[in-house]
Every structure is written in C-alpha cells, then in structure tokens.
C-alpha positions as CSV (number, residue, x, y, z in Angstrom):
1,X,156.9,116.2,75.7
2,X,155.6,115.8,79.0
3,X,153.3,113.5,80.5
4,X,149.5,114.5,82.8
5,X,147.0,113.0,83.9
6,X,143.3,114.4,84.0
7,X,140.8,112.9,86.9
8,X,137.9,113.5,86.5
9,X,135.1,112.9,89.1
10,X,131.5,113.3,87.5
11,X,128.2,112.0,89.4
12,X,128.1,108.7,87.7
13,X,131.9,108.2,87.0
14,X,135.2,108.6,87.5
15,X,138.2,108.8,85.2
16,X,141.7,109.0,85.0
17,X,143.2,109.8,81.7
18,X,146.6,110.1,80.7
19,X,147.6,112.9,78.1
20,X,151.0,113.6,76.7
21,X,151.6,117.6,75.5
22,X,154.0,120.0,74.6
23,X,156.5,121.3,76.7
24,X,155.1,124.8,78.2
25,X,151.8,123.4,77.8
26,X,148.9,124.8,80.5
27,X,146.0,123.4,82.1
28,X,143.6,124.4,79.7
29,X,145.8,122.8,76.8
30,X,145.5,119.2,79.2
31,X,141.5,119.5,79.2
32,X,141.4,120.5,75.6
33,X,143.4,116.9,74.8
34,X,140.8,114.7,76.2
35,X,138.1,116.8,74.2
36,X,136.4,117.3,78.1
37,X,133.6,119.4,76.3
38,X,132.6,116.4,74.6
39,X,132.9,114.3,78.1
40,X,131.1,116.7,80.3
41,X,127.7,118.0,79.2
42,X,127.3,121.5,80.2
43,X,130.7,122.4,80.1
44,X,131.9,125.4,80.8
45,X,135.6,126.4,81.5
46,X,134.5,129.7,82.9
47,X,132.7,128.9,85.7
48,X,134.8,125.0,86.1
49,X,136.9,124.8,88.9
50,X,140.6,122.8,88.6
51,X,143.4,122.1,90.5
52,X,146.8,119.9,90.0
53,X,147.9,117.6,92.5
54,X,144.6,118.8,95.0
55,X,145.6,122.8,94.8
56,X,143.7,124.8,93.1
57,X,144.8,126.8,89.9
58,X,143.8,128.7,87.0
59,X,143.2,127.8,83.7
60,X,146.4,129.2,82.5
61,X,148.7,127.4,85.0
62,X,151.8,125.7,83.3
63,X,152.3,122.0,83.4
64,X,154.7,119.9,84.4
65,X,156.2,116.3,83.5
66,X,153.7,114.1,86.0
67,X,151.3,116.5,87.1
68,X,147.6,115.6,87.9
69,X,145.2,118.1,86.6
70,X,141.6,117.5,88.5
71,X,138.1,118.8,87.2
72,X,136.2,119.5,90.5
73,X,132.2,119.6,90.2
74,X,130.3,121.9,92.5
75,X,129.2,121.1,95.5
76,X,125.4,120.1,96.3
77,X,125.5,120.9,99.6
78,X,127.8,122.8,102.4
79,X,129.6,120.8,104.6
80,X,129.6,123.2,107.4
81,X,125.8,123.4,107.1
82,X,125.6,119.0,106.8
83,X,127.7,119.1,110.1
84,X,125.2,121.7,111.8
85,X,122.3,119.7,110.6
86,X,123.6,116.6,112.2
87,X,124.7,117.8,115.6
88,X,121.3,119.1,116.0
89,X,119.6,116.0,115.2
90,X,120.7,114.3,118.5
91,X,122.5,116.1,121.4
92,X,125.6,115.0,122.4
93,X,126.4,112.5,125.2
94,X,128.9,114.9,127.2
95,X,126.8,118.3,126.8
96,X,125.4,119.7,129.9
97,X,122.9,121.2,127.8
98,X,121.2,118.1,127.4
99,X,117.9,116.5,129.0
C-alpha cells in the first residue's frame, strides 16, 4: 500500500485528502478514491488538468509512496494579459515615455 494525498483547490474551498492505494496505482485510481465526481460538479477527467508535487501529468501517471496529486481548475483570466492591463493603467515612474 502506498500513501497520497489529493488537493484540491475549488472556488469556494480547498481540500487536502489523504488516500491509501495499491501498489502500481495511477493518478486516476487516486481521484477515483475520493469519489472527485461526486466532489466536483461538472467533472470531467478529459478535459481536467492534474499534476503531482506542482508538475503536470497525465491521468495514467504511476504513484508513488507520499506523492501529492493536485486537481488544477482553469483559469478565469490570463496573467500575461492582467499584467498588460495593469501597466497600462498608470505609466511607470522611470519611463521616459511618460508626461
């Protein structure tokens, strides 16, 4: 047996649960244990994206002894485009292109 833990980050919460599976079990077995289709409305494990330890794998990805499987929810906005937005808002106090 082999211990995981599953975070999960949702809009209005955020969970940490600890699962214990099979040897050669795989990410998809770790989300199946905490019944995450019941947890997460609109679930869908072909469009989800999930990562251990902050690197992002595939559903088939082995496990092992103290991983950290995280569910990552989409985006609402780019954070390339936030930081373009901002630095538009007000110029800079160093730029020569300034008033």
């Amino acid at each position: 047996m082999i211990r995981i833990s599953v975070a999960l980050a949702l809009a209005q919460s955020q969970e940490v649960l600890a699962v214990e599976l099979p040897e050669r079990a795989c990410v998809r077995d770790a989300l199946e244990a905490i019944a995450i289709a019941e947890r997460v409305p609109g679930w869908d494990a072909a469009t989800v994206r999930v990562g251990i330890w902050s690197r992002p794998c595939e559903m088939d990805t082995p496990l092992r002894d103290g991983d950290r499987v995280e569910v990552y929810r989409p985006l609402q906005a780019d954070p390339k485009d936030q930081r373009r937005r901002r630095a538009r808002l007000k110029p800079s106090p160093g730029s020569r292109s300034g008033p």
